[in-house]
Backbone bond lengths (Angstrom), bond angles and torsions (degrees), N, CA, C in turn:
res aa  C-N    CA-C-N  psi(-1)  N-CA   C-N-CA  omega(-1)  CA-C   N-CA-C  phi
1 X - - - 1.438 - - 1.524 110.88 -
2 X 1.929 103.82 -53.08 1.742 78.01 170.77 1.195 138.95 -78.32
3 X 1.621 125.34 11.47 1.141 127.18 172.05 1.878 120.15 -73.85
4 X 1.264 97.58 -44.14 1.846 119.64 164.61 1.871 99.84 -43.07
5 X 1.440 92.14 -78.87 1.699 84.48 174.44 1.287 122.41 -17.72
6 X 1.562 110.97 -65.50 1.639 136.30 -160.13 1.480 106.63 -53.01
7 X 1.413 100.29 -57.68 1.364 108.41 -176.83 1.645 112.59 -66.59
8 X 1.327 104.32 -50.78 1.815 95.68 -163.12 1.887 98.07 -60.87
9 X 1.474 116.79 -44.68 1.547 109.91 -176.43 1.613 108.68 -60.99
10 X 1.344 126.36 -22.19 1.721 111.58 -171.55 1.024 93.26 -139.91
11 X 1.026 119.44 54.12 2.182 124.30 163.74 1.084 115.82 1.87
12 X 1.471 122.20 31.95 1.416 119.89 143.94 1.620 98.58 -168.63
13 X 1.732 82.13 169.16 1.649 89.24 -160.21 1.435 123.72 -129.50
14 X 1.572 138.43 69.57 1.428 135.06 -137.07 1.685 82.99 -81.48
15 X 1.600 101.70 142.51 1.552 113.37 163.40 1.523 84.05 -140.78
16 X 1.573 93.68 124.84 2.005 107.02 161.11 1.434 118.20 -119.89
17 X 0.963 112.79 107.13 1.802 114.61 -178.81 1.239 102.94 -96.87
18 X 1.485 97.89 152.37 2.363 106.32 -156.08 1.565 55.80 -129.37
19 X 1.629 112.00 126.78 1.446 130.16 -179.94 1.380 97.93 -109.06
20 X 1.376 125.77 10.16 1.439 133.06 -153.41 1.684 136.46 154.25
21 X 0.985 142.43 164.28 1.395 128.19 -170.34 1.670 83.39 -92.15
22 X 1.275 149.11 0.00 1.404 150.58 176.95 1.661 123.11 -110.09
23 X 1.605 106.56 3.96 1.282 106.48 -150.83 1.561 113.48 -159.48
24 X 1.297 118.90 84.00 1.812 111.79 -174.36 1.722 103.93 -114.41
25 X 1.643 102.75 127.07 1.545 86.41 172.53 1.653 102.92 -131.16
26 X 1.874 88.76 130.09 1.521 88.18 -177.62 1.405 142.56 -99.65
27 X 1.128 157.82 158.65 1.623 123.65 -167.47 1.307 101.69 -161.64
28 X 1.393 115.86 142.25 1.842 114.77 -171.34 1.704 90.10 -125.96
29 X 1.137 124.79 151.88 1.157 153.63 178.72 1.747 104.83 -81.77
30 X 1.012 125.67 171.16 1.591 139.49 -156.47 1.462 93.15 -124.33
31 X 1.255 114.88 134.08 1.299 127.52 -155.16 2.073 103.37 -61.36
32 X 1.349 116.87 139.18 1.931 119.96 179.16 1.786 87.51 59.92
33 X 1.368 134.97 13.58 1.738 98.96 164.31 1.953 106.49 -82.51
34 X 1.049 95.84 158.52 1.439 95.11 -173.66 1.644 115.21 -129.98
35 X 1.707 114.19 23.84 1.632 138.69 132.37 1.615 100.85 -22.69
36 X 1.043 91.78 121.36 1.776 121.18 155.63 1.361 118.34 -96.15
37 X 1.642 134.99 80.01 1.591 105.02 -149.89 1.672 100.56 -105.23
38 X 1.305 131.39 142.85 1.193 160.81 -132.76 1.775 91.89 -67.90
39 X 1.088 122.35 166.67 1.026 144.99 162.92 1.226 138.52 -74.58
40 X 1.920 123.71 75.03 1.208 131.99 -141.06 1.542 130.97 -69.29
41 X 2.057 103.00 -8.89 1.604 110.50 -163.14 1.431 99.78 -82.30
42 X 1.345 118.03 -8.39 1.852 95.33 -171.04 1.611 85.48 -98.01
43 X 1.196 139.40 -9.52 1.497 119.53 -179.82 1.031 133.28 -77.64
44 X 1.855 107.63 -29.13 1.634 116.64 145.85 1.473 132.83 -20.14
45 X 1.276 123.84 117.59 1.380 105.91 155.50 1.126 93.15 -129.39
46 X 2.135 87.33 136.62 1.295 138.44 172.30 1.697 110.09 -87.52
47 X 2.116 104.67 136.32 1.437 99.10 166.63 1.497 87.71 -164.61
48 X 1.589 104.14 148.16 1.352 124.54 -170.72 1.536 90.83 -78.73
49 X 1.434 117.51 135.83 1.769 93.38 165.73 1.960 101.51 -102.56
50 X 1.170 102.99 176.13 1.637 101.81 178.05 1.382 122.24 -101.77
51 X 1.149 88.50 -5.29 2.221 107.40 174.24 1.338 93.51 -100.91
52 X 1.734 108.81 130.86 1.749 129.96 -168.36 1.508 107.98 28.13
53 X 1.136 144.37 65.78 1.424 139.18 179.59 1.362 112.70 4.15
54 X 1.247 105.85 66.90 1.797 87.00 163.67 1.343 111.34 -117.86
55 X 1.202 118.77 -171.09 1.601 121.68 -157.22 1.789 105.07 -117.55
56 X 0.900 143.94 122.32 1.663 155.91 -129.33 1.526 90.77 -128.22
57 X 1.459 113.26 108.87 1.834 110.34 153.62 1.448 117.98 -126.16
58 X 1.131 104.57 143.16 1.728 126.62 -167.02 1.424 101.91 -106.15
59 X 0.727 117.88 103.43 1.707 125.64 -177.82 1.605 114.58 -111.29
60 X 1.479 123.71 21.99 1.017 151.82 -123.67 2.195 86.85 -102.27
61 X 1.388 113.25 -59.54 0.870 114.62 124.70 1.920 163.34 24.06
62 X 1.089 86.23 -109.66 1.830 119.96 143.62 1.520 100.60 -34.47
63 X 1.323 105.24 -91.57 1.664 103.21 -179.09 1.114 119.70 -39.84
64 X 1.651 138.69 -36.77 1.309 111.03 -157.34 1.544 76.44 -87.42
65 X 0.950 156.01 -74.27 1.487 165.20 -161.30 2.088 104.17 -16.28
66 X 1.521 101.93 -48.56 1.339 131.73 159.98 1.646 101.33 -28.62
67 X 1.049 83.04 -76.30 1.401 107.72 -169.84 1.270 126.64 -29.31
68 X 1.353 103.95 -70.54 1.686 124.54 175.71 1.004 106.81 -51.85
69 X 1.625 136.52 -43.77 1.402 146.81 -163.07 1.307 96.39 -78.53
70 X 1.806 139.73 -38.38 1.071 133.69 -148.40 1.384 113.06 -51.90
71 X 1.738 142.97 30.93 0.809 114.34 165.30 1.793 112.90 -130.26
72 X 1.250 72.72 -6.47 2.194 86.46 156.27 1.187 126.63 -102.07
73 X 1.005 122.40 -1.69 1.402 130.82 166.25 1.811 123.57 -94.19
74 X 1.869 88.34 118.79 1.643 62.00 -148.00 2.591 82.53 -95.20
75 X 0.872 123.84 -3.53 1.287 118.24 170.21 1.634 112.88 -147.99
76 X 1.343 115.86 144.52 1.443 128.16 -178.11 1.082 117.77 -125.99
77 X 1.496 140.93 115.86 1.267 129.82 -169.36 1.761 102.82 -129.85
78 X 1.615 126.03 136.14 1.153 129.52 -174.86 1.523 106.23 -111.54
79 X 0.808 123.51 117.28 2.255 131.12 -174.00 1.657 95.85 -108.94
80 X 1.726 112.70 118.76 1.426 123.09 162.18 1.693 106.31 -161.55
81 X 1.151 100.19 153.28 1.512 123.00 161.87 1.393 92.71 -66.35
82 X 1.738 92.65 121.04 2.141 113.82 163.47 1.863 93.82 -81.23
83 X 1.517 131.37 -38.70 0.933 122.98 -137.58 2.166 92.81 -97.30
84 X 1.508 105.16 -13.59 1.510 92.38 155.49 1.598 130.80 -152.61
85 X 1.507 81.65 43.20 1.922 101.39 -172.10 1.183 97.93 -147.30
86 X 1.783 116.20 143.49 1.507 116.72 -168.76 2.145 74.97 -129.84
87 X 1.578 93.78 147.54 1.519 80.61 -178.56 1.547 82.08 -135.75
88 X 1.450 119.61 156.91 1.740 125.37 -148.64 2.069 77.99 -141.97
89 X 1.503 82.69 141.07 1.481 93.75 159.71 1.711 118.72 62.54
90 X 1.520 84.15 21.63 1.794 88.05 172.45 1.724 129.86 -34.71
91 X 0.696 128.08 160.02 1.805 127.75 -172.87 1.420 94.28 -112.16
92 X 1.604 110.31 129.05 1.607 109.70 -157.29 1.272 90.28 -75.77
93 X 1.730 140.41 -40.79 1.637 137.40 -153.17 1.634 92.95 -77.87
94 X 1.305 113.36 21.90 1.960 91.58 167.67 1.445 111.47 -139.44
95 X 1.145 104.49 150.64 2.037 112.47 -165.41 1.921 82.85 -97.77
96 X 1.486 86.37 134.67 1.402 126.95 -178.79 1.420 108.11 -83.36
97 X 1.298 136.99 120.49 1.728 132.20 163.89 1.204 106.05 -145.67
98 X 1.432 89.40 129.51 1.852 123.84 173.57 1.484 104.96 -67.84
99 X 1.368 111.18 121.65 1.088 126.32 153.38 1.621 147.40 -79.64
């Protein structure tokens, strides 16, 4: 309910989920849509790899979820370290930045 509020009073709606101390993905809604969109950290899958320790995300997921929504969403933005996070299955409608 308070998200409906949120949105119809400020015609748009930023939700950023920190999926991780390696991993924030942010996403604003398209101005009067009134989408509730799901809760993205349990869809992640997380895995340590054992070659250079870096940290493995599958967002595989994420995207199709992306997807369905793609027409209320009006921007998607994904924030990680390239130099110790490999992220798999990016969602093409969102701009990628290295942290």
């Amino acid at each position: 309910m308070s998200h409906r509020f949120k949105i119809e009073q400020l015609g748009e709606f930023v939700n950023q989920e920190i999926v991780s101390d390696y991993l924030v993905i942010q996403k604003e809604l398209r101005e009067g849509s009134k989408v509730v969109l799901p809760n993205f950290t349990e869809m992640v899958k997380i895995s340590d790899s054992k070659e250079g320790g870096k940290r493995y995300f599958d967002l595989s997921i994420v995207k199709e979820e992306l997807e369905k929504y793609r027409d209320e969403i009006s921007k998607c933005e994904i924030y990680y370290n390239k130099c110790t996070t490999v992220v798999e299955n990016l969602p093409e409608n969102c701009e990628v930045f290295d942290i």
